[in-house]
C-alpha positions in Angstrom: -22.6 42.0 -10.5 -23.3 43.5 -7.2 -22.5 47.3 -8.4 -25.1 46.6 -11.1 -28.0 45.2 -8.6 -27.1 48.4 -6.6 -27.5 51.0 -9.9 -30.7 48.8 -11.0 -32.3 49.2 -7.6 -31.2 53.0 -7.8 -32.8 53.4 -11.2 -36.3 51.9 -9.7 -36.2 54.1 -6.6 -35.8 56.8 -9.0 -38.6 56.1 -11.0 -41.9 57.5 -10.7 -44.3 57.0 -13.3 -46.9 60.0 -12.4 -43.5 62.6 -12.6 -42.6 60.8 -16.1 -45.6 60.4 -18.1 -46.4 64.5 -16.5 -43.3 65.7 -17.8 -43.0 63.8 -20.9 -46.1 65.7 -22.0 -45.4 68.9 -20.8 -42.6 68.3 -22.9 -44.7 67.7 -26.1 -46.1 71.2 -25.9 -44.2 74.1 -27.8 -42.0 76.5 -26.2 -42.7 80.3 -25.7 -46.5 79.0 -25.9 -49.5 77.1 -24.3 -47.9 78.1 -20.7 -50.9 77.4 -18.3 -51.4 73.9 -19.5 -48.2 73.2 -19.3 -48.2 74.5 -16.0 -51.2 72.2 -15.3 -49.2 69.7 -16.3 -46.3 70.2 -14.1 -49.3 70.3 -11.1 -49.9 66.9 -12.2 -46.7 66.0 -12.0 -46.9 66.6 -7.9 -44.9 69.9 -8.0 -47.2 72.7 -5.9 -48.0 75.3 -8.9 -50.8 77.9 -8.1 -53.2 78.5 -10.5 -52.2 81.4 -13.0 -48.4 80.7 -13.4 -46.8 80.8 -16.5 -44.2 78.1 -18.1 -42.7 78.8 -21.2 -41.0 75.9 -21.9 -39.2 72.9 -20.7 -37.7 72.8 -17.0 -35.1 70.8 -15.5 -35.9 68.6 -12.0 -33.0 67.7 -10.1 -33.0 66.6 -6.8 -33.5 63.0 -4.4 -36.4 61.6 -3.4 -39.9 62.8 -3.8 -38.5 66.2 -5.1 -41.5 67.3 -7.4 -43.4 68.3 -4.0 -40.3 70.7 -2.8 -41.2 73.3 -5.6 -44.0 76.0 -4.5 -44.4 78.9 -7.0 -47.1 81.4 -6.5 -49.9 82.6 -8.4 -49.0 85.6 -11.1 -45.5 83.8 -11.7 -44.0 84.0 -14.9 -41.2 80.9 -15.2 -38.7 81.3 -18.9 -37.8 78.5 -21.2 -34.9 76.3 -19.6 -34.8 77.1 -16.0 -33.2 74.2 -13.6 -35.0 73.6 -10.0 -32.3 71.8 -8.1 -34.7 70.2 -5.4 -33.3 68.7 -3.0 -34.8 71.2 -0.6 -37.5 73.6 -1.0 -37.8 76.0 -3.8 -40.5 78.7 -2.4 -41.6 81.1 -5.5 -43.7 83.7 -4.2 -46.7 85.4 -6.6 -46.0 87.8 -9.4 -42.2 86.8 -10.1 -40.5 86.3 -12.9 -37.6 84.1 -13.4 -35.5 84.6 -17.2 -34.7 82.2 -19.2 -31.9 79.5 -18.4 -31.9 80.5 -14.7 -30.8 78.0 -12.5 -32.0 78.0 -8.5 -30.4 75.2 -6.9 -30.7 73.9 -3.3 -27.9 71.5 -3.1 -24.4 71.5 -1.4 -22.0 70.0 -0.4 -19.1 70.7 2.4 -15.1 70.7 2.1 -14.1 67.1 2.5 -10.4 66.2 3.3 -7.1 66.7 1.6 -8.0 63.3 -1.3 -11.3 64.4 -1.9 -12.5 68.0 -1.4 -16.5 67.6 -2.1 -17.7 65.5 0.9 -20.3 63.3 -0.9 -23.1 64.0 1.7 -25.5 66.5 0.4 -26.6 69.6 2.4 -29.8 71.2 1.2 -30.5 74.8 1.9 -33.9 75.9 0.9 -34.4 79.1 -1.8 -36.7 81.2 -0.9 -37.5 84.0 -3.6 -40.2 86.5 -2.3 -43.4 88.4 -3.9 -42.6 90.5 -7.2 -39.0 89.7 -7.9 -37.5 89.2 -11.3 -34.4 87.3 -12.2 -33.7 88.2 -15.4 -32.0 85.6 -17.8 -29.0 82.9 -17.3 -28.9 83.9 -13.1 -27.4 81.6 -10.5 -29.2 81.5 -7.2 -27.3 79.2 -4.5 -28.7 77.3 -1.7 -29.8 79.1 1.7 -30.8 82.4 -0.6 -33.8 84.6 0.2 -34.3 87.0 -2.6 -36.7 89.9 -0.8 -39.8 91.2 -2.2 -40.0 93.1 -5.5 -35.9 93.2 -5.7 -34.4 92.3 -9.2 -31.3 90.2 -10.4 -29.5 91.5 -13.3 -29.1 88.8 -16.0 -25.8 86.2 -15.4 -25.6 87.4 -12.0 -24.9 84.4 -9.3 -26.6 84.9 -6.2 -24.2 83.5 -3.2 -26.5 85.6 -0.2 -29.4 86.9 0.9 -31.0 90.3 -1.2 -33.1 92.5 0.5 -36.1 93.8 -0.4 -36.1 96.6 -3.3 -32.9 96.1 -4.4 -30.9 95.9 -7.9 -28.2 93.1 -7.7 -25.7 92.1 -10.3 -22.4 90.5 -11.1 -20.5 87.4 -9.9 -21.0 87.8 -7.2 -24.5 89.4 -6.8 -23.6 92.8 -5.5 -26.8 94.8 -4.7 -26.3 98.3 -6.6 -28.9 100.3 -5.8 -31.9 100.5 -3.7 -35.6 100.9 -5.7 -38.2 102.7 -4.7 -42.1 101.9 -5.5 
């Protein structure tokens, strides 16, 4: 009985009507279209969208306690169809970026626990921090403690483990940066 008075007090710490009924109608609105009300929407839901920004479809929230107002995205910001915001710490989207479809940018980790169980369950955030102009391109990775500089790109399917500098082409698994662009 007492695990189940623990889960049920979980569940109503959890909940958060405003978040719910926002993204439960954001939800109702077709995908590839209608991507500055659902933007509006998301606003509503207490997540810190600039005016302008683009969402083409449904996101994934994950994260602990008021996490809605840990995502900041920046006006000119283009966000695909499917992307996951893991916010446990802050997700800072500059202006004019794009992020691909099915991308995933995640804040939360966890350290090496001892020799029974290897994931210590105390999280770590690390905040992401992805900087004017960039564009990750489809089904990218981006790890907690990243800052992706200004107007640098991420090849699609690349997992982004450190920090990209400004103008650069990354890619692979590892993100490797490739080559350096020029304006």
């Amino acid at each position: 009985m007492g695990l189940f008075l623990r889960e049920l007090q979980g569940l109503f710490r959890r909940f958060r009507p405003r978040y719910l009924f926002w993204t439960w109608m954001a939800s109702l609105l077709p995908d590839q279209c209608m991507s500055s009300p659902r933007a509006t929407l998301y606003r509503f839901a207490g997540c810190d969208i600039s005016r302008g920004v683009g969402i083409f479809g449904r996101l994934t929230f994950v994260g602990s306690g008021n996490f809605p107002k840990r995502l900041h995205i920046g006006p000119g910001t283009f966000i695909g169809h499917g992307v996951t915001f893991g916010l446990d710490d802050e997700i800072r989207i500059g202006s004019n970026v794009s992020v691909g479809p099915y991308s995933t940018l995640y804040t939360a980790t966890h350290s090496i626990g001892t020799g029974p169980c290897r994931m210590h369950p105390v999280v770590s955030p690390k905040p992401v921090i992805v900087e004017d102009g960039v564009w990750i391109a489809m089904n990218c990775l981006v790890l907690p403690g990243v800052t992706i500089g200004k107007r640098s790109v991420v090849s699609a399917g690349a997992v982004v483990k450190k920090d990209l500098p400004p103008n650069s082409l990354a890619e692979g698994n590892p993100a490797v940066v490739r080559k350096q662009l020029h304006d």
